[in-house]
C-alpha positions as CSV (number, residue, x, y, z in Angstrom):
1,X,110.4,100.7,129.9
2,X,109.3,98.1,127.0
3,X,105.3,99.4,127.0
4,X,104.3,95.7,125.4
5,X,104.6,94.5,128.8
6,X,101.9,96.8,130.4
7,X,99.9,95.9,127.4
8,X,100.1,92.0,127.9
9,X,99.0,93.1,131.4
10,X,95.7,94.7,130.6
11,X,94.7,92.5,128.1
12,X,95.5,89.3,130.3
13,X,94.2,91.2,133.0
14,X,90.7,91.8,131.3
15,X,90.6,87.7,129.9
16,X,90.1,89.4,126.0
17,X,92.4,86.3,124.9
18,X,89.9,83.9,122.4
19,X,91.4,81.1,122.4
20,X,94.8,79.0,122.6
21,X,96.2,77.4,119.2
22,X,99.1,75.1,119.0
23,X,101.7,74.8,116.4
24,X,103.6,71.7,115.6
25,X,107.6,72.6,114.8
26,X,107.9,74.0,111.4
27,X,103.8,74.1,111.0
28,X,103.2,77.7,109.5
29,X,100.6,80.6,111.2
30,X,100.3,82.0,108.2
31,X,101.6,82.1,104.8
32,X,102.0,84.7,102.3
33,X,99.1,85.9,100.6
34,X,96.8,85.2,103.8
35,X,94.9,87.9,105.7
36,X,95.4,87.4,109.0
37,X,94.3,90.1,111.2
38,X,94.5,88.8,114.9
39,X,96.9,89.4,117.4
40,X,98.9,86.4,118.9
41,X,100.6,86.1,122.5
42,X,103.6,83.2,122.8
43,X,103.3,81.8,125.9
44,X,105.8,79.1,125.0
45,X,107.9,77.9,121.8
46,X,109.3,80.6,119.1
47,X,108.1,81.6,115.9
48,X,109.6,83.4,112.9
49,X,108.4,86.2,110.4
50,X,110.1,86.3,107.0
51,X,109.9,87.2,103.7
52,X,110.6,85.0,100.8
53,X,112.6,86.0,97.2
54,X,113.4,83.5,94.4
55,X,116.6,82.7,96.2
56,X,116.1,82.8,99.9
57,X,114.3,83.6,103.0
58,X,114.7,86.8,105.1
59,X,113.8,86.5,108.8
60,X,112.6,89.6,109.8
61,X,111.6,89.7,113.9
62,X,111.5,86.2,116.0
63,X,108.7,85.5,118.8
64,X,109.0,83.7,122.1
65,X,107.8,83.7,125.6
66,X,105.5,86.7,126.7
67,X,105.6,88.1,123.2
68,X,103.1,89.8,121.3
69,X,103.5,88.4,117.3
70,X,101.3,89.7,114.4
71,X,101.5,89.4,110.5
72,X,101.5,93.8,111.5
73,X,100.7,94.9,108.0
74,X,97.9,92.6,107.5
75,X,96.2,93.6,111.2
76,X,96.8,97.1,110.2
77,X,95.6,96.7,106.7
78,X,92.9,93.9,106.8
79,X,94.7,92.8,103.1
80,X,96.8,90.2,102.1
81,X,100.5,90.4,103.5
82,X,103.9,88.7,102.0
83,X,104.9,87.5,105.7
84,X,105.1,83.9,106.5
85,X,104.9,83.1,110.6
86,X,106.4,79.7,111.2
87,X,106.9,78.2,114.4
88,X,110.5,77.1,114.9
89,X,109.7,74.8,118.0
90,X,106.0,73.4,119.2
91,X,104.1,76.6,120.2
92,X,101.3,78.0,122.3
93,X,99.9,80.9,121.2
94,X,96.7,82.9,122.9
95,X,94.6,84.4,120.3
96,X,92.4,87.9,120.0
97,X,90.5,89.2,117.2
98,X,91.3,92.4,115.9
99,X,88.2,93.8,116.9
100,X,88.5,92.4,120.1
101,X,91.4,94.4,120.6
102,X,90.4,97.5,118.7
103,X,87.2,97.9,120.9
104,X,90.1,97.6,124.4
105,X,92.5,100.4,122.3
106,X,89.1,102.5,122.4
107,X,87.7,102.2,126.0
108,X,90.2,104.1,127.6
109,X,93.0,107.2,126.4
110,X,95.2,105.1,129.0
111,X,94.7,102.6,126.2
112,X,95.2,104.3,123.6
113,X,98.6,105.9,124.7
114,X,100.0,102.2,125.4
115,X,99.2,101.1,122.0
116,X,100.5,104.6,120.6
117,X,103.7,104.0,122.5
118,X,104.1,100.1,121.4
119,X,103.9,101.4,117.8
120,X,106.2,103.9,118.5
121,X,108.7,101.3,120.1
122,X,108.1,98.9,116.9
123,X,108.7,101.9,114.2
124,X,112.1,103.0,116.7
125,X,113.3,99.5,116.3
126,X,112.6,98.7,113.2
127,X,114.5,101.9,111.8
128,X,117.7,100.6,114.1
129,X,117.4,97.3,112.5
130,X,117.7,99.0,109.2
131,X,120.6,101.1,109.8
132,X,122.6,98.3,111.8
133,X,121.9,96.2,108.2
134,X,122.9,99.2,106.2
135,X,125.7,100.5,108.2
136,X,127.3,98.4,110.4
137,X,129.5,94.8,110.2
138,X,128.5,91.6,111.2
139,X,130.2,92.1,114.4
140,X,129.0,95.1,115.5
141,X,125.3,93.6,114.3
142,X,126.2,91.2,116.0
143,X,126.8,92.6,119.5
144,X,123.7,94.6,119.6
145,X,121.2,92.1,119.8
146,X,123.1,90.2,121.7
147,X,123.2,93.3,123.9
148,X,119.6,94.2,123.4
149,X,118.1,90.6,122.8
150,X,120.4,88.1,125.0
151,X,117.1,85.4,125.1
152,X,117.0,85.4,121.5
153,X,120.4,83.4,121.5
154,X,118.6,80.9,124.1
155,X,115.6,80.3,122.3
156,X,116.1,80.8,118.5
157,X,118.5,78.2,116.5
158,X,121.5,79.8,115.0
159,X,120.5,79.3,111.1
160,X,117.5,81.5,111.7
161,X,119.8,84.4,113.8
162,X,121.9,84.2,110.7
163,X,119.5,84.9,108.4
164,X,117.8,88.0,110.7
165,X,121.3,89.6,111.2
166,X,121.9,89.2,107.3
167,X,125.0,86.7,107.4
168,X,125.3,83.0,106.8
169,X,125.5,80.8,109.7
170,X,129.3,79.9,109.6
171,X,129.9,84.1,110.1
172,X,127.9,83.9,112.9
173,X,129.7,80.9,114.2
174,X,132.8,82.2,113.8
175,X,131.5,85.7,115.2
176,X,130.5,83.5,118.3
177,X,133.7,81.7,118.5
178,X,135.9,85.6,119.1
């Protein structure tokens, strides 16, 4: 079971969100070099985190509906991170405060165990990511998020699913077309 989901729960349950912000398409969250330390819940559009070199960008995870989207080593860190968060369509996000949330993590070991168990599932994926990358084709790279992310091919333009599965848009049309 995804434990985000009980976690969006509680903390919609218990009206800890802030605010609501809206992004314009393309308008950024935040950009490299920012400290950003809140938490963020999509409740409609998609956003983007990448990484930027001198040549090109590197999507690294995508946002959309019911998600949970943080610059994560800036909330973890309080220090300036090298993520950019873009919204790829016009987007409504709920805001919390990190110590908002870190004072919900400490009420309860219930808490505490669901937050323990969403880092867990982030650290799991993130580690298949990097082997899929490192060892596997395009096709095969391909297949699993299709397999383990089907909305992501609903809600996230092509160019941008390129970029996150490490191949350039025409491979991924022509992986599409097979």
């Amino acid at each position: 079971m995804n434990p985000i989901l009980p976690l969006i729960d509680k903390l919609s349950s218990q009206n800890l969100w802030h605010n609501t912000l809206e992004l314009k398409r393309n308008e950024y969250l935040k950009v490299k070099g920012s400290i950003d330390t809140n938490l963020y819940l999509v409740e409609k559009g998609a956003l983007r985190i990448f990484v930027l070199d001198e040549f090109e960008e590197h999507t690294i995870r995508f946002g959309y509906k019911n998600n949970l989207i943080a610059a994560l080593d800036s909330f973890l860190s309080e220090k300036p991170s090298d993520l950019y968060i873009q919204a790829l369509k016009h987007t409504t996000l709920k805001v919390m405060h990190k110590d908002t949330f870190t004072n919900f993590i400490s009420e309860s070991a219930e808490n505490t165990k669901i937050w323990q168990l969403v880092l867990e599932s982030f650290a799991l994926q993130q580690m298949e990511r990097e082997q899929d990358i490192l060892t596997t084709s395009p096709v095969e790279r391909y297949n699993r998020v299709l397999k383990r992310s089907p909305q992501l091919f609903q809600e996230i333009p092509n160019k941008y699913i390129a970029s996150y599965l490490r191949m350039t848009p025409e491979t991924l049309s022509r992986i599409k077309k097979s």
